[in-house]
N, C-alpha and C positions, 0 to 999 in steps of 0.2 A: 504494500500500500504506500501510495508516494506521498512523503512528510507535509506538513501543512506550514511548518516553521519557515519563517520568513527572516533572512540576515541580508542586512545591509552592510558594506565593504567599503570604503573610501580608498580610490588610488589615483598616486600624484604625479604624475606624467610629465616630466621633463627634459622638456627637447630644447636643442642649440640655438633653435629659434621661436619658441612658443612652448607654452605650458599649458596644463590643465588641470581640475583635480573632477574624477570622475564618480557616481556612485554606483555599482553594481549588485542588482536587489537580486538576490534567490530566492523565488515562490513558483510553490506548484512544479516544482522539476525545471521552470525557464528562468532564465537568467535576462535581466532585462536593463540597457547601461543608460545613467542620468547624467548629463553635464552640468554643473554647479558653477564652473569657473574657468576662465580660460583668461588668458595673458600674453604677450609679447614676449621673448627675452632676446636677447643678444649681447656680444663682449663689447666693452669698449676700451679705448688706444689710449695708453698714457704713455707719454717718453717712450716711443716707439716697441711696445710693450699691450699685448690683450690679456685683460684680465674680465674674468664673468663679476658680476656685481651679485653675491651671495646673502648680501642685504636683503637687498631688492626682493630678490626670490624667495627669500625665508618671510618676509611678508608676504608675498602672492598665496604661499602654501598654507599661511594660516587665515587668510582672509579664506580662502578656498573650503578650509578645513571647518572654519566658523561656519560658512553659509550652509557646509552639508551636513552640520549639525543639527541647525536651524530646520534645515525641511527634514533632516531624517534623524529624529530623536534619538531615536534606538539603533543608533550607527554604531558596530561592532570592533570594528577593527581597519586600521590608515596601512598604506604598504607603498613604498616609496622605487620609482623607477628616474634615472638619468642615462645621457649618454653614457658613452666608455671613457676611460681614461683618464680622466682629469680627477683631479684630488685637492686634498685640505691639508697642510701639515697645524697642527695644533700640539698644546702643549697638555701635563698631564689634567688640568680641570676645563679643557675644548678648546682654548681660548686660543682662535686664529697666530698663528709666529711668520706668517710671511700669505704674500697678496695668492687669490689664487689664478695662475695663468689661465687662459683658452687654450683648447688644444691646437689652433692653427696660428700660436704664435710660433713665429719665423726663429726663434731660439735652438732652437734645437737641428737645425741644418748642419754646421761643424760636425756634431756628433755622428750623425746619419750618415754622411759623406764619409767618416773617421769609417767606421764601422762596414758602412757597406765595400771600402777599400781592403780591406783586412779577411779574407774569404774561408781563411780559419775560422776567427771567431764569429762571423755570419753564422757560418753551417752550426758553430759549437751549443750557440745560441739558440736556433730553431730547433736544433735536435734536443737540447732543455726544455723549450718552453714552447713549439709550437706555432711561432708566432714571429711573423716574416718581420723583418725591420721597415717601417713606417715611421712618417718624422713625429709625428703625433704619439706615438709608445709612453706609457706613463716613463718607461726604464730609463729613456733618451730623457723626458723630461726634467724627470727626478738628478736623474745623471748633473745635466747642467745647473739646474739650482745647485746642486751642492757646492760643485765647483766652482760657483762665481759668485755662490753668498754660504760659506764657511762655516760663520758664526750660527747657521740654521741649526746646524748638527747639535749643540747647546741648548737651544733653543726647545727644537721641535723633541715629543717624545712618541707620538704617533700618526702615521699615514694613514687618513679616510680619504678612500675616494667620495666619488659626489654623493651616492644615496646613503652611503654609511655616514656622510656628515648628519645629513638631513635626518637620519633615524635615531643619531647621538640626540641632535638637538629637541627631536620628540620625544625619546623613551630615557635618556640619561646614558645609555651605555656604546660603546667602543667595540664596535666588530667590522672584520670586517669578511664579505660574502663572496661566496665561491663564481658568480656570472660577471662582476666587477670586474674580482682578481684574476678572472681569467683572459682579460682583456689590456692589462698591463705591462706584458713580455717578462713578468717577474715569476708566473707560478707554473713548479714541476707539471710538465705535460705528462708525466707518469704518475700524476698522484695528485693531494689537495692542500698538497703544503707548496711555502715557497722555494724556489730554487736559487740555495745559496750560492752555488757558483755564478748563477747569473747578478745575484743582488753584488758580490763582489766584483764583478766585472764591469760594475756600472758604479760600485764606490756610494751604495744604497747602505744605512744603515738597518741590518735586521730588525733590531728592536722597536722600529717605526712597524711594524707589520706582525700582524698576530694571527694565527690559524683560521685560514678561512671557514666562515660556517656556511652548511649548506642551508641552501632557500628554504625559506616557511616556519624559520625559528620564532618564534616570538620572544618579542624583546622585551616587554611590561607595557605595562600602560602610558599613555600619554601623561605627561609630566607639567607642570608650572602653568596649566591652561584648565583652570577649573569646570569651562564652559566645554572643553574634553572630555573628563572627568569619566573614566571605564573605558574608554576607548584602548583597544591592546595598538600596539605598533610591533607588525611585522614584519621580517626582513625577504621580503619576496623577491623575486630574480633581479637584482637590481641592474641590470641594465637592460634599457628598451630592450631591443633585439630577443634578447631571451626572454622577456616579460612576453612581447608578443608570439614567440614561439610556444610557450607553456599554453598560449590558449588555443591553437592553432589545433584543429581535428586532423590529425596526423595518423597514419596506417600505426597502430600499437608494434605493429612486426616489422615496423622501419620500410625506407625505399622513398620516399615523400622528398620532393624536394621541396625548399620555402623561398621564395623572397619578398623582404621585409623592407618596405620602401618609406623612407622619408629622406629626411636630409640628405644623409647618404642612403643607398638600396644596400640590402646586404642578399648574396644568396647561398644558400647551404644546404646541409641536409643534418640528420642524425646517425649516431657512431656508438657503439661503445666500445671505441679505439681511437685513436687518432692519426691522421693522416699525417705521413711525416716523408722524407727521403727528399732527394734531387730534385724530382719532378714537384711534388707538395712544393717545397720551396722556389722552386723558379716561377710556379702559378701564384705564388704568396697566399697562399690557403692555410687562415687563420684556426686552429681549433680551440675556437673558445667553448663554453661550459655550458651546458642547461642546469637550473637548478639543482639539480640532482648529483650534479658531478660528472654524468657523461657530456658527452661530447657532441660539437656544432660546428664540426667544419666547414669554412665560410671563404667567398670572398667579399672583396667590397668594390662595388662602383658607382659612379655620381648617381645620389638622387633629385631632392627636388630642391638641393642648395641654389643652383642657380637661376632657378625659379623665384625662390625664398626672396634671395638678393635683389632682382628686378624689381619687385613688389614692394620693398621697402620706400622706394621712390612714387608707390601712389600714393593716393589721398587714402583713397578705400581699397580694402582686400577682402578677397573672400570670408564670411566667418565661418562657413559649416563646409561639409561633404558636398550638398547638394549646389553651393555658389561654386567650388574648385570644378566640377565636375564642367558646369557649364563655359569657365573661363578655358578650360582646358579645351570641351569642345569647337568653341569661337579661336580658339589658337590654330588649330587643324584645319579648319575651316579657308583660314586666310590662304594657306597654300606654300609651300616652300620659295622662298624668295620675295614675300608681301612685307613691304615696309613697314 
């Protein structure tokens, strides 16, 4: 006999260019998803330097958080999704120790160039972790802050990527999760820990990084927001890609391919091995994680960045599925070469 129990879920949807915070209601066996909030984001340029405005967004989340309190009383439980890669260095009671970059700041060029030069430790690297060298790689990241702000290492005593900040700052606690860390070029592609040869090869201090936990731990309750109050915070697949693959009706007996399109499109499938060797590497076929700890080997090609971009110069943009849909039809429309 199917359950009559009805749970409401809040999830916070954070993309490189836009946010949301969604509620998805289970009654009667259907699942049925509410928009509550939606937002803008984007990085902005200081001293030749992108950094995301984490302020910003940490308001968006809780106005978002509030209104879907508001209409859904009895809201169970928040679970937090972001891009990949990009992270928080904080000290041990959270508190921010250095700005946090965009992943398409141009910092990280030197290293990638260093690195893709050097054909030993390429291969030594992928055959660790999985995961082809891209200038945007937390490792590459991480790498150069160290190297050009020193005193960080003093400073910082743990690395959150983006949804593991976001989940510190709702439930109080410090983890960090296995879809994230799997997107870093820092974690054992044999396992679900980190790979120390890799973190020394990149001059990463371990101790900024803690045992990744796999998706759908629950963390406690919402913290310092009364109008919260019972809400659990759970650390679900924290990065898009995998968040959307977990919902995705995929053959249970594997073979399914996926592509995951926004900003960037990602395409992949499901493994419970990972794709490695020459070939993997010269295709730069990512294996990043699904919740669970197996495997999503992927690649990635432009999505709708440059779309995103153009848009930014209107007055008005699309706001839902059904305006893109149209915009995108009247695009096609014009014909290849219409001014």
């Amino acid at each position: 006999m199917a359950s009559a129990k009805t749970i409401h879920c809040a999830a916070v949807d954070l993309g490189a260019t836009s946010g949301r915070v969604i509620i998805g209601t289970w009654a009667r066996q259907r699942l049925s998803l509410t928009e509550v909030h939606r937002f803008p984001n984007r990085f902005h340029s200081l001293g030749g330097h992108d950094y995301w405005d984490l302020a910003g967004l940490w308001g968006e989340v809780v106005t978002g958080l509030r209104e879907a309190r508001r209409r859904f009383p009895r809201l169970a439980s928040v679970g937090v999704d972001t891009w990949g890669v990009d992270y928080v260095l904080v000290n041990d009671e959270g508190r921010l120790v250095f700005p946090t970059h965009a992943y398409r700041d141009a910092r990280t060029q030197p290293g990638l160039k260093r690195l893709a030069n050097t054909r030993a430790a390429l291969e030594r690297i992928y055959a660790a972790t999985g995961i082809p060298n891209v200038f945007y790689n937390s490792s590459l990241q991480l790498e150069e802050t160290v190297a050009h702000c020193p005193a960080v290492e003093d400073l910082a005593t743990r690395c959150l990527f983006l949804p593991d900040y976001f989940n510190f700052l709702l439930s109080g606690r410090m983890e960090n999760e296995i879809t994230m860390a799997s997107t870093t070029q820092l974690l054992d592609v044999h396992g679900t820990g980190w790979s120390r040869a890799t973190l020394d090869h990149f001059h990463i201090p371990p101790t900024w990084l803690t045992p990744p936990i796999l998706s759908n731990t629950v963390l406690g309750p919402v913290r310092n927001f009364p109008e919260l109050a019972g809400v659990k915070v759970v650390a679900v697949p924290g990065h898009d890609t995998a968040a959307a693959y977990d919902a995705m009706p995929a053959d249970p007996a594997g073979g399914d391919l996926f592509i995951s399109s926004g900003t960037w499109s990602l395409v992949g499938f499901e493994s419970d091995r990972p794709v490695l060797g020459a070939a993997a590497l010269a295709a730069r076929i990512a294996n990043e994680r699904i919740g669970d700890g197996r495997y999503r080997p992927l690649t990635n090609v432009i999505g709708l960045w440059l779309l995103e971009q153009t848009l930014r110069d209107c007055t008005v943009r699309p706001g839902n599925d059904r305006e893109w849909g149209r915009l995108i039809t009247a695009a096609e429309r014009l014909g290849r070469g219409a001014a």
